[in-house]
C-alpha positions in Angstrom: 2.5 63.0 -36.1 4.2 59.2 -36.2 6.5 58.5 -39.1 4.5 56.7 -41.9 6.8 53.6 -40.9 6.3 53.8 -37.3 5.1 50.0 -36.7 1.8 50.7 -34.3 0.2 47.7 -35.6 3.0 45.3 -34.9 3.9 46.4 -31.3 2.1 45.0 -28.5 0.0 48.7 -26.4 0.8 46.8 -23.2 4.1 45.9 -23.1 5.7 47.8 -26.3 7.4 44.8 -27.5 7.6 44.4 -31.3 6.4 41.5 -33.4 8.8 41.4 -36.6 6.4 39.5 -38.9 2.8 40.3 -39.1 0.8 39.3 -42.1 -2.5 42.1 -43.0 -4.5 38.8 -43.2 -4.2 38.7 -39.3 -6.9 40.9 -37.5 -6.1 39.5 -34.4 -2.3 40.5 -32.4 -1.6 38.0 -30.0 1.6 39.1 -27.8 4.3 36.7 -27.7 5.8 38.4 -24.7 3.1 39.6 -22.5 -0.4 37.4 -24.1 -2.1 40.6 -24.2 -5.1 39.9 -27.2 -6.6 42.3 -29.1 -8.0 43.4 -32.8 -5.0 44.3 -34.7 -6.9 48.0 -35.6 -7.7 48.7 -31.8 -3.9 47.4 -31.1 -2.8 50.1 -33.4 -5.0 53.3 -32.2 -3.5 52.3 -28.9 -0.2 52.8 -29.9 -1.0 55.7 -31.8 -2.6 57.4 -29.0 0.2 56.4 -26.5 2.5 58.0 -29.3 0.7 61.1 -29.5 0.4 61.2 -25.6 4.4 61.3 -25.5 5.2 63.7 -28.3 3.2 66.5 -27.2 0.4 68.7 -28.7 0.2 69.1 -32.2 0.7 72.3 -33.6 0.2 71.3 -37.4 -2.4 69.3 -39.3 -1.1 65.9 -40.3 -0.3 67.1 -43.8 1.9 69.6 -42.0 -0.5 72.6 -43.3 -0.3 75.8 -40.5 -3.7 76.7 -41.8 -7.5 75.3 -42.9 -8.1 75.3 -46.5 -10.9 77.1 -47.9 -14.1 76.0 -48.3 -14.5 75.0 -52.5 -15.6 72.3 -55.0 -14.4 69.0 -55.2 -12.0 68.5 -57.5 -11.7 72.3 -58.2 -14.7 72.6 -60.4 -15.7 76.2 -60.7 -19.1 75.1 -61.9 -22.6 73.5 -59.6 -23.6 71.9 -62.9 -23.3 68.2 -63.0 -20.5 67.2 -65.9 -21.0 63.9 -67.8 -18.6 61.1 -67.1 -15.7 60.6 -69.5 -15.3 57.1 -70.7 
């Protein structure tokens, strides 16, 4: 599991080098280093999956749980009938 801070958005999948500054209004990372262009989402699942590639299999859900929840109602409702909404 990466550390919530881990910057896979602002480092470059090809060369790994890190862009300090990187505003969420740009959907596009340009590499400074290397030119490598991609959509800033598809840069980051890169990285994320390079990450995961290095660390090894995961042995824990990504809210660190050792087990699968049970099966219930949303929000814990012990009822199937539909409540009105609260204002």
């Amino acid at each position: 599991m990466a550390d919530r801070w881990f910057p896979s958005s602002k480092t470059c999948s090809a060369c790994q080098t890190v862009k300090p500054k990187l505003s969420l209004a740009q959907r596009v990372f340009t590499c400074g280093h290397c030119g490598v262009c991609l959509d800033r989402d598809l840069n980051a699942g890169l990285n994320l999956q390079q990450y995961v590639a290095r660390s090894g299999r995961e042995t824990v859900n990504g809210r660190g749980a050792d087990q699968k929840t049970q099966p219930g109602w949303a929000g814990g409702c012990e009822t199937s009938t539909p409540q009105p909404a609260q204002a």
